[in-house]
N, CA, C and O atoms as a Tripos MOL2 file, in Angstrom:
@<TRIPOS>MOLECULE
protein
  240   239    60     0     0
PROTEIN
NO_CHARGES

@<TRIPOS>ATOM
      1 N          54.0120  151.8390  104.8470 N.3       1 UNK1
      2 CA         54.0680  152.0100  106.2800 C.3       1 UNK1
      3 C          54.4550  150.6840  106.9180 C.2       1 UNK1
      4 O          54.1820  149.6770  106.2640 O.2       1 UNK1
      5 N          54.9340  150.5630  107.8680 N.am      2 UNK2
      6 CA         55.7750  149.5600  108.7990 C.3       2 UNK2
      7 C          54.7410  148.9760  109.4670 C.2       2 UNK2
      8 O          53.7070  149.5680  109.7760 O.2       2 UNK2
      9 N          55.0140  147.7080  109.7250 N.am      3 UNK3
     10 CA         53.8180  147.2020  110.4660 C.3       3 UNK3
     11 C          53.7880  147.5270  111.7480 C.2       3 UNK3
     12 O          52.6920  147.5980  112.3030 O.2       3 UNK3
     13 N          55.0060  147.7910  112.4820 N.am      4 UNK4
     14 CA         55.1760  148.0410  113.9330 C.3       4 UNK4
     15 C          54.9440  149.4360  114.4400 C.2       4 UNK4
     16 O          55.0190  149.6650  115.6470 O.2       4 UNK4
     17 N          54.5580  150.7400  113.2350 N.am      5 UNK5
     18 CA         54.5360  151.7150  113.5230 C.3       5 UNK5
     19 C          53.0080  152.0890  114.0540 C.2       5 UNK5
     20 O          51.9510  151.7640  113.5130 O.2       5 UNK5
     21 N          53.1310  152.6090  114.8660 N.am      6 UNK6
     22 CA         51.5870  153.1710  115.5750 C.3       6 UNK6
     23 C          51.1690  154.7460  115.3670 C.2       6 UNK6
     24 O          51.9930  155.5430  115.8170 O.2       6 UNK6
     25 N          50.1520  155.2280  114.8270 N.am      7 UNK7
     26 CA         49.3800  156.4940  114.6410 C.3       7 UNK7
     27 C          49.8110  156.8900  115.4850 C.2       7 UNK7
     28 O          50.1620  156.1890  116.4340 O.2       7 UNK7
     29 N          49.9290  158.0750  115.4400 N.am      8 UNK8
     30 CA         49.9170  159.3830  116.3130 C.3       8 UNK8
     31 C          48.7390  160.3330  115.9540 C.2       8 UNK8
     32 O          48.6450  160.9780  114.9100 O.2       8 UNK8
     33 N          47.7100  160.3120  117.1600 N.am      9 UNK9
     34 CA         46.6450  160.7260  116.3670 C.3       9 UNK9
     35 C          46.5450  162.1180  116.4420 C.2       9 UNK9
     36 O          45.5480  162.6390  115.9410 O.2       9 UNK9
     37 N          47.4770  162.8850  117.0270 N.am     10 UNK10
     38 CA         47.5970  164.2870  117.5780 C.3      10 UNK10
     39 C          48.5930  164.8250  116.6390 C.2      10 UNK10
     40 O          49.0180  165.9230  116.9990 O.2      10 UNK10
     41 N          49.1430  164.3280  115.4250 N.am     11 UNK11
     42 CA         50.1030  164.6310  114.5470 C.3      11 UNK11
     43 C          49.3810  164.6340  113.2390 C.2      11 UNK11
     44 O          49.3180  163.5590  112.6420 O.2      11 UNK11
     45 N          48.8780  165.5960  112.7600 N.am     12 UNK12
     46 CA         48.1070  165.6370  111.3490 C.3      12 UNK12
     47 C          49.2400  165.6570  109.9510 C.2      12 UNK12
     48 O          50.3990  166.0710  109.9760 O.2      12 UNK12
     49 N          48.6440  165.1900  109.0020 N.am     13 UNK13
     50 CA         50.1500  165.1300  108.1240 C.3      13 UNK13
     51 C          49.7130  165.2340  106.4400 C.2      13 UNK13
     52 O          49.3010  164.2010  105.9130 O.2      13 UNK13
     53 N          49.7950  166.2830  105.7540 N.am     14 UNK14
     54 CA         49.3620  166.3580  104.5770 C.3      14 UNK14
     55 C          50.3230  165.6340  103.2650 C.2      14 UNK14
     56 O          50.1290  165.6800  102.0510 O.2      14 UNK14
     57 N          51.1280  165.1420  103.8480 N.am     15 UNK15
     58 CA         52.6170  165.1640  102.5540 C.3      15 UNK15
     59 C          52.3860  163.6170  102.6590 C.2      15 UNK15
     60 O          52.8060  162.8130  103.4900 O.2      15 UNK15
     61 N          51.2350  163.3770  101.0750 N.am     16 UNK16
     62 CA         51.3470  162.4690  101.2830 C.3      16 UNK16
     63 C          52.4110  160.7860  100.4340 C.2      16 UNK16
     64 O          52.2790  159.6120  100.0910 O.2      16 UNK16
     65 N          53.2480  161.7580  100.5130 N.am     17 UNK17
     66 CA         54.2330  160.7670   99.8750 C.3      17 UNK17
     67 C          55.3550  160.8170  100.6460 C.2      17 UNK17
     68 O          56.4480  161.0740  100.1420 O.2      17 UNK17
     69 N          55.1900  160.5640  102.0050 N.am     18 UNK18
     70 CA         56.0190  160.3900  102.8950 C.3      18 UNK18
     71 C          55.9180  159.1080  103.7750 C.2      18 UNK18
     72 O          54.8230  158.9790  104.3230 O.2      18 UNK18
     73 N          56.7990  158.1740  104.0120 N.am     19 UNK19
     74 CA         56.6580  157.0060  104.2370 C.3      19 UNK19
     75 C          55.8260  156.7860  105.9630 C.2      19 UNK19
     76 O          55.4400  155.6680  106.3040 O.2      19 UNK19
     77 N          55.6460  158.1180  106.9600 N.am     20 UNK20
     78 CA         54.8630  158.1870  107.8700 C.3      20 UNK20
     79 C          53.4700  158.4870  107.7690 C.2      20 UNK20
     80 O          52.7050  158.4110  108.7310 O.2      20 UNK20
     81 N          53.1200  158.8350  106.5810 N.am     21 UNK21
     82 CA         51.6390  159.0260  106.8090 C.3      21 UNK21
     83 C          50.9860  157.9090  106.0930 C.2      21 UNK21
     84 O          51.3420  157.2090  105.1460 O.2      21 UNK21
     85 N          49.8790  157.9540  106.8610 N.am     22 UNK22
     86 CA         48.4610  157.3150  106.9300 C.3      22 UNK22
     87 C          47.4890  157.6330  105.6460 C.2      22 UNK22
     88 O          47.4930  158.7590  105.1490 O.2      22 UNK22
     89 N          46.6460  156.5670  105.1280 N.am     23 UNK23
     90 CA         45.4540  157.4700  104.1170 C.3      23 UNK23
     91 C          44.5660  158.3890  105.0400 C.2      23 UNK23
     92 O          43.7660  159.2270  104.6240 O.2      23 UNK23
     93 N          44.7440  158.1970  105.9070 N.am     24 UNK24
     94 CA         43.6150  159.5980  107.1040 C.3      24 UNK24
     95 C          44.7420  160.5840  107.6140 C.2      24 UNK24
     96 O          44.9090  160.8930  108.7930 O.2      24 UNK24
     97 N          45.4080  160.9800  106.6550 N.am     25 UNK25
     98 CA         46.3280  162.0010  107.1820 C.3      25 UNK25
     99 C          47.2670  161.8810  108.4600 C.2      25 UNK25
    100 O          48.0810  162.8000  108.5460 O.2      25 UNK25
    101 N          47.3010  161.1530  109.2290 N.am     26 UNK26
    102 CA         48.3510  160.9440  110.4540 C.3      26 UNK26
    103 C          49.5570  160.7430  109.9120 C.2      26 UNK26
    104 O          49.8270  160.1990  108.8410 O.2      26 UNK26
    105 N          50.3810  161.2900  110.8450 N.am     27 UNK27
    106 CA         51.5990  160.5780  111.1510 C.3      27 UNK27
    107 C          51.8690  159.5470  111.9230 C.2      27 UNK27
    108 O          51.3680  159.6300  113.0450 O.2      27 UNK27
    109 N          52.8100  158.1170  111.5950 N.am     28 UNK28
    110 CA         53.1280  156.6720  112.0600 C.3      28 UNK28
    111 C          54.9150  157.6220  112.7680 C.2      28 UNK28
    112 O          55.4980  157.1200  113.7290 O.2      28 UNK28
    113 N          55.2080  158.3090  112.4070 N.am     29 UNK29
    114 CA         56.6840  158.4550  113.2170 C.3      29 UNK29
    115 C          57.1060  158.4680  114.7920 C.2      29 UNK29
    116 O          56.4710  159.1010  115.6370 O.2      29 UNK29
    117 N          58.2290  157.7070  115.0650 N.am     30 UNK30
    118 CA         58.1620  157.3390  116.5520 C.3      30 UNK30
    119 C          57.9750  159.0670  117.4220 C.2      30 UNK30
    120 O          57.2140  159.5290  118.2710 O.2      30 UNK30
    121 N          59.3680  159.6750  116.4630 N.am     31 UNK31
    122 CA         58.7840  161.6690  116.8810 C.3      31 UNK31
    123 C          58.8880  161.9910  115.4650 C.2      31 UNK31
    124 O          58.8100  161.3620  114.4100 O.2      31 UNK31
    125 N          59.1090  163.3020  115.8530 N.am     32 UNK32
    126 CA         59.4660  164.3060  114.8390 C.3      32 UNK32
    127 C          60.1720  165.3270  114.9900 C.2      32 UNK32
    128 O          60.1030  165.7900  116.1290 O.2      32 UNK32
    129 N          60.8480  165.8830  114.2680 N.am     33 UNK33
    130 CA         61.6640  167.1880  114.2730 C.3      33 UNK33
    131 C          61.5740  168.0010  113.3100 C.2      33 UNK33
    132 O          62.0350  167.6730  112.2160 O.2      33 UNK33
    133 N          60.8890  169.3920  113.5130 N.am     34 UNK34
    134 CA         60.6600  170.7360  112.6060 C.3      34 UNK34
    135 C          62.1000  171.1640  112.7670 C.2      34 UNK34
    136 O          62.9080  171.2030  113.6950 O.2      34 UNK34
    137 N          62.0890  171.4610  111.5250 N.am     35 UNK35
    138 CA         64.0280  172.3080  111.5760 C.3      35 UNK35
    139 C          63.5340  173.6630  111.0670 C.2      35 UNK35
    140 O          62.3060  173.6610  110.9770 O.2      35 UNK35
    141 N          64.0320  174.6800  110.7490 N.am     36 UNK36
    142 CA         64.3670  175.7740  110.5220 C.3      36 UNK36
    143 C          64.6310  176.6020  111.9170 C.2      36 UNK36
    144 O          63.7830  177.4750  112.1000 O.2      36 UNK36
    145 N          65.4520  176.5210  112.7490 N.am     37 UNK37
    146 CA         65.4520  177.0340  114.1040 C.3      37 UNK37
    147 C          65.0460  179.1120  113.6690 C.2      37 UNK37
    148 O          64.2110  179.8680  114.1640 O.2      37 UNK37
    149 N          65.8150  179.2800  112.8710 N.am     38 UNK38
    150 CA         65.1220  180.8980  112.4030 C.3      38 UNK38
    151 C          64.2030  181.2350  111.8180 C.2      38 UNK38
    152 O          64.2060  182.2670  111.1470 O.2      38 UNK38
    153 N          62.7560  180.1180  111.9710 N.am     39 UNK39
    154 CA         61.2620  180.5770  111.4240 C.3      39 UNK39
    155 C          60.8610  181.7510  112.2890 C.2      39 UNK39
    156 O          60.9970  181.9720  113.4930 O.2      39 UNK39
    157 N          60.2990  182.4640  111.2480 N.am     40 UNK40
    158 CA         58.9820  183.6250  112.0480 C.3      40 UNK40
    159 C          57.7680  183.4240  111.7190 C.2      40 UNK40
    160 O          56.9720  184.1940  112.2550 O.2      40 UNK40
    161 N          57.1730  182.3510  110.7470 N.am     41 UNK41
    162 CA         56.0310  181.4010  110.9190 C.3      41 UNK41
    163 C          56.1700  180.2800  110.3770 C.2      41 UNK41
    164 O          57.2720  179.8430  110.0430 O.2      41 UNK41
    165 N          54.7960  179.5070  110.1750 N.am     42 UNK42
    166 CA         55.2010  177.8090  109.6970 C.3      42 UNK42
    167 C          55.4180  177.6420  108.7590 C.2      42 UNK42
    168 O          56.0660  176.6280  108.4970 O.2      42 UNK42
    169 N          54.8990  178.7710  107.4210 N.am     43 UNK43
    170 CA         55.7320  178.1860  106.3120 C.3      43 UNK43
    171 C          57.2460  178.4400  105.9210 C.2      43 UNK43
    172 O          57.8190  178.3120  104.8390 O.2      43 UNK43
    173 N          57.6630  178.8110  107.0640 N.am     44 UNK44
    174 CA         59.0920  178.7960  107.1970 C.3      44 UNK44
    175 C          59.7330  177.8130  107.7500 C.2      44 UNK44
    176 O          60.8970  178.0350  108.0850 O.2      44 UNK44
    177 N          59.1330  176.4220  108.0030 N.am     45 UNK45
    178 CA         59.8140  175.6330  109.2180 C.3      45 UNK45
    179 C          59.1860  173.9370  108.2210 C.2      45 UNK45
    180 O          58.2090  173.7490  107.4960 O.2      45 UNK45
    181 N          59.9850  173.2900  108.5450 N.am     46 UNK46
    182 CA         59.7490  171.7600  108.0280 C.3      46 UNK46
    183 C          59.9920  170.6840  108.3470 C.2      46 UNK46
    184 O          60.9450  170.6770  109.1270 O.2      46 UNK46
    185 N          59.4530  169.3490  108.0550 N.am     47 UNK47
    186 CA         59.3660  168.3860  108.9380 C.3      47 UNK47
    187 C          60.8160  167.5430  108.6090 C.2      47 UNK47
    188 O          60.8330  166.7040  107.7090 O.2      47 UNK47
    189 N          62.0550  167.8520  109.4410 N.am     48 UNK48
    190 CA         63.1820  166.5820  109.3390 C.3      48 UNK48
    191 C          63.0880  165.6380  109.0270 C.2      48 UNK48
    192 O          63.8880  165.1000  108.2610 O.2      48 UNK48
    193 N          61.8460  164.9700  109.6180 N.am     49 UNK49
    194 CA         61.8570  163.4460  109.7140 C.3      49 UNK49
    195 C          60.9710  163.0430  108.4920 C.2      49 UNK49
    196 O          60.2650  162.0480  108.6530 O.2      49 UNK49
    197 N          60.9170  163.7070  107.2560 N.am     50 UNK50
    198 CA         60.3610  163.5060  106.3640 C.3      50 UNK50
    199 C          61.3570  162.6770  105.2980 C.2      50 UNK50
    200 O          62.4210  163.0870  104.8340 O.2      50 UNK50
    201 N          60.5650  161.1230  104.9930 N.am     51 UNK51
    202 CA         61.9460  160.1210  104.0360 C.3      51 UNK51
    203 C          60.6360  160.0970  102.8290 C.2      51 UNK51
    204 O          59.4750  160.1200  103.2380 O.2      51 UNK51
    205 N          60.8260  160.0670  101.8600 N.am     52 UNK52
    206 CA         59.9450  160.0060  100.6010 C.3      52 UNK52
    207 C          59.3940  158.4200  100.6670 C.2      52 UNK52
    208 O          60.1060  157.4730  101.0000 O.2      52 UNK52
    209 N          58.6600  158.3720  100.4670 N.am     53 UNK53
    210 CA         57.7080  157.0390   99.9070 C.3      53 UNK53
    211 C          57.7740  156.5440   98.3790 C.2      53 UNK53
    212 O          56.8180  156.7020   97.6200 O.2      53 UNK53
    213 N          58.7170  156.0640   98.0710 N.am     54 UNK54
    214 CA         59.2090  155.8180   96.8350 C.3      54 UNK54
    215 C          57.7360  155.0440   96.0890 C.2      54 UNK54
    216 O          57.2730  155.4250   95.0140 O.2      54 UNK54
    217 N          57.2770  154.1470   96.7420 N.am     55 UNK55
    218 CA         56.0870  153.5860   96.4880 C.3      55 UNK55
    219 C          54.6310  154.7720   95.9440 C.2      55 UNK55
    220 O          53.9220  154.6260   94.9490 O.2      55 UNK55
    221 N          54.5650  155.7850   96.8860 N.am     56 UNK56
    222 CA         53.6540  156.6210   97.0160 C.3      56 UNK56
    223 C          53.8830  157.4560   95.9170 C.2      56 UNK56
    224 O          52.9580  158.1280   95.4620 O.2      56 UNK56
    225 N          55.3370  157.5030   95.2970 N.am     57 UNK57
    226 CA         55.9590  159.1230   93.7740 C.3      57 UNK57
    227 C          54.5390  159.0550   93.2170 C.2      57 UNK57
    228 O          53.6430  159.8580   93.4780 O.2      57 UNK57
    229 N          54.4380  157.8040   92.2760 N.am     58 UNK58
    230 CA         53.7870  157.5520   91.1350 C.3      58 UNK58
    231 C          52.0250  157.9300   90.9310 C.2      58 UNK58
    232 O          51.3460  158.0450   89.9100 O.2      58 UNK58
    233 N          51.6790  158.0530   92.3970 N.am     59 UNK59
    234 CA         50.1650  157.7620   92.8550 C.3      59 UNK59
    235 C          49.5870  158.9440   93.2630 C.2      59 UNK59
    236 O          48.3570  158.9260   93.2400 O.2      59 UNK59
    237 N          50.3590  160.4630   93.8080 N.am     60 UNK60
    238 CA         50.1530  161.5880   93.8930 C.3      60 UNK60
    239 C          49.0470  162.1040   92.8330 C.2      60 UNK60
    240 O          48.7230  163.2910   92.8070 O.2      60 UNK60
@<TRIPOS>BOND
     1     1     2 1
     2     2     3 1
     3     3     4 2
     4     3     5 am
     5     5     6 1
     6     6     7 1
     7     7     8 2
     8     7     9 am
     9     9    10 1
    10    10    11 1
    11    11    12 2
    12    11    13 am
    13    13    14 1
    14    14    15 1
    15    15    16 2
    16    15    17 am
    17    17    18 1
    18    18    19 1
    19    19    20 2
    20    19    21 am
    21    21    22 1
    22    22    23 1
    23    23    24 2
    24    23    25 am
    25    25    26 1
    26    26    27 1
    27    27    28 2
    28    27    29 am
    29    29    30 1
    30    30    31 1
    31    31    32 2
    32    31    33 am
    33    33    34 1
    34    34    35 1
    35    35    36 2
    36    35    37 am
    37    37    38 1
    38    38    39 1
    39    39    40 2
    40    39    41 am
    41    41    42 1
    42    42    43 1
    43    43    44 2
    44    43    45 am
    45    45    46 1
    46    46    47 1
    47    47    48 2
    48    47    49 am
    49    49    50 1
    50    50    51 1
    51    51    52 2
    52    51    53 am
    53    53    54 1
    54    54    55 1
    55    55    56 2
    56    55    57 am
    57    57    58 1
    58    58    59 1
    59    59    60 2
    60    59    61 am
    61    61    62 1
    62    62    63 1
    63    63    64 2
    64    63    65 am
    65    65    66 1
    66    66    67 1
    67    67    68 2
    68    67    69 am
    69    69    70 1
    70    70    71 1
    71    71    72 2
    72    71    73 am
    73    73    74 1
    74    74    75 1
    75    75    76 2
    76    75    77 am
    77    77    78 1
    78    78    79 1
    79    79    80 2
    80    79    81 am
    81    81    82 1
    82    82    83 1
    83    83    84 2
    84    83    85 am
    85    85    86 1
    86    86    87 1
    87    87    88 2
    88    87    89 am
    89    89    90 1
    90    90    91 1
    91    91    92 2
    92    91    93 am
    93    93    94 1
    94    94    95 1
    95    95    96 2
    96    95    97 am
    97    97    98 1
    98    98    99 1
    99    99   100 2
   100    99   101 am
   101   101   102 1
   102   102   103 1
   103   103   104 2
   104   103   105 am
   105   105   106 1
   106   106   107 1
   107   107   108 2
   108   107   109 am
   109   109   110 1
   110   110   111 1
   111   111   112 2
   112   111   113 am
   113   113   114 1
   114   114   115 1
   115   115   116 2
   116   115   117 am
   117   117   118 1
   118   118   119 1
   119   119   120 2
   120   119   121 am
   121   121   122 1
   122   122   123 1
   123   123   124 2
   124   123   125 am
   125   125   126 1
   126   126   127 1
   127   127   128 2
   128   127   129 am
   129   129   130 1
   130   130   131 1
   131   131   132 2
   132   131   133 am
   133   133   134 1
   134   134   135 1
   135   135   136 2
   136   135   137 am
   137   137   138 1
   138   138   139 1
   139   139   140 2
   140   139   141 am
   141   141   142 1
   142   142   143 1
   143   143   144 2
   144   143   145 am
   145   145   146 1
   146   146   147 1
   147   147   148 2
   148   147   149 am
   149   149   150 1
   150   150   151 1
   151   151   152 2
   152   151   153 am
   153   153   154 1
   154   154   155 1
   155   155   156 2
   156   155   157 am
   157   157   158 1
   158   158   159 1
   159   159   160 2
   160   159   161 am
   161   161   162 1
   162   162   163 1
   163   163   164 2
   164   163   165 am
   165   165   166 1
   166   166   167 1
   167   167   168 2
   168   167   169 am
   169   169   170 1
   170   170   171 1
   171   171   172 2
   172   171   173 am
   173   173   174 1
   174   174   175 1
   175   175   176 2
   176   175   177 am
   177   177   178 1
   178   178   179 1
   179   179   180 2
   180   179   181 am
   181   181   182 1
   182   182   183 1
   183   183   184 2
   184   183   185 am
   185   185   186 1
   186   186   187 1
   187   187   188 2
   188   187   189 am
   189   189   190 1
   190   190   191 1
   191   191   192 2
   192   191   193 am
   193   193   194 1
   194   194   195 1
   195   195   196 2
   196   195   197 am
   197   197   198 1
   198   198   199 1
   199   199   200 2
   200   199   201 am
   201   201   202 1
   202   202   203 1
   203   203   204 2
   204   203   205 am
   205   205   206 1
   206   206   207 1
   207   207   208 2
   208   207   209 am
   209   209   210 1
   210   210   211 1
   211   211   212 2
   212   211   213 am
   213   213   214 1
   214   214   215 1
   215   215   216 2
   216   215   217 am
   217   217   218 1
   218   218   219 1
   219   219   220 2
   220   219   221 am
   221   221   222 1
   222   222   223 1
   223   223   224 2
   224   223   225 am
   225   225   226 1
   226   226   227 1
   227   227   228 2
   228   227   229 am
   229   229   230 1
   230   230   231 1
   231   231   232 2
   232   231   233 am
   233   233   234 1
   234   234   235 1
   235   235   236 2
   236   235   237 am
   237   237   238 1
   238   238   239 1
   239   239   240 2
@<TRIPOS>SUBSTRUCTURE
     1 UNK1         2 RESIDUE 1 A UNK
     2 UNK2         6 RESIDUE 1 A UNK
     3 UNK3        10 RESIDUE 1 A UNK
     4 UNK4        14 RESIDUE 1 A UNK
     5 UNK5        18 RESIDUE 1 A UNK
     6 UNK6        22 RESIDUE 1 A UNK
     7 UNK7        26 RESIDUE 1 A UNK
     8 UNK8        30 RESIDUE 1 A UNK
     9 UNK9        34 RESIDUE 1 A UNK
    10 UNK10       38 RESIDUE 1 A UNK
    11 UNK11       42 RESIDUE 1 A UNK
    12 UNK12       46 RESIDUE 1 A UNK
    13 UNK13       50 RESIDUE 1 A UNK
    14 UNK14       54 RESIDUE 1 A UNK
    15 UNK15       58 RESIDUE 1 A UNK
    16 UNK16       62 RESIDUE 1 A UNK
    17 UNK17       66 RESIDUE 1 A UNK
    18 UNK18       70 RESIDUE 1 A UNK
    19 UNK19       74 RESIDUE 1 A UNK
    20 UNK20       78 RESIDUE 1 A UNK
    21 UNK21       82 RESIDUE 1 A UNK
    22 UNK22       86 RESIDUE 1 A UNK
    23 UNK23       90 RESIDUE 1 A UNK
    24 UNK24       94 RESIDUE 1 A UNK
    25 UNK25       98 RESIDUE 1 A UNK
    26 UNK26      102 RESIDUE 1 A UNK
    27 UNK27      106 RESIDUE 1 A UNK
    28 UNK28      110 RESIDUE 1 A UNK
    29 UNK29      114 RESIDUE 1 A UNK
    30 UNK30      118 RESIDUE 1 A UNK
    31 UNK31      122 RESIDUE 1 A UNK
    32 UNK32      126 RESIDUE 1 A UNK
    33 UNK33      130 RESIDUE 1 A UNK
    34 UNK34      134 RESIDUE 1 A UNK
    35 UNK35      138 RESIDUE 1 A UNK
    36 UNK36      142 RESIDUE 1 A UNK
    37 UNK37      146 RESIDUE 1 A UNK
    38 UNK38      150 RESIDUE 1 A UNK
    39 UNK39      154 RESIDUE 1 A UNK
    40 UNK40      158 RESIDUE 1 A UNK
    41 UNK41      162 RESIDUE 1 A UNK
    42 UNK42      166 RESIDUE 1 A UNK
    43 UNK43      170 RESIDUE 1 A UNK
    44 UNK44      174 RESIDUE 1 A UNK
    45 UNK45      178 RESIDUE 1 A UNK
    46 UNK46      182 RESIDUE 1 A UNK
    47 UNK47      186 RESIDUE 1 A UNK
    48 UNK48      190 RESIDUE 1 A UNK
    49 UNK49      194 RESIDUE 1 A UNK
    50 UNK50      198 RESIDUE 1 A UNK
    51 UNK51      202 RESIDUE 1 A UNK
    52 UNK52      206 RESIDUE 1 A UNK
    53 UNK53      210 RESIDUE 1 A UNK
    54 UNK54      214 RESIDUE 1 A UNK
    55 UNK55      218 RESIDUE 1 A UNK
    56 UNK56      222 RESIDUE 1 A UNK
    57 UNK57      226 RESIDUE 1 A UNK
    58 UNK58      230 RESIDUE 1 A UNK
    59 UNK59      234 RESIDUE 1 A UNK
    60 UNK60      238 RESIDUE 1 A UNK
């Protein structure tokens, strides 16, 4: 995580090998963007702004 990035404490975030989350589950991303514009629920829809944590692969 970036030093300049700030919690979002209203953004919960389970994926944790993604370079925005927190060990307390948050998201650090400035936003976010869910893509699948043709979901009919959430496990149809996913987070864009998701970049892998190359650091985090190994530790899952």
């Amino acid at each position: 995580m970036s030093k300049n990035c700030k919690e979002n404490s209203n953004i919960c975030c389970d994926v944790k090998n993604c370079v925005y989350h927190t060990t307390d589950c948050k998201c650090t991303a400035d936003s976010i963007k869910v893509s699948n514009k043709n979901a009919c629920s959430c496990a149809e829809t996913s987070c864009a702004t998701f970049k892998l944590n190359e650091s985090a692969v190994g530790s899952i």
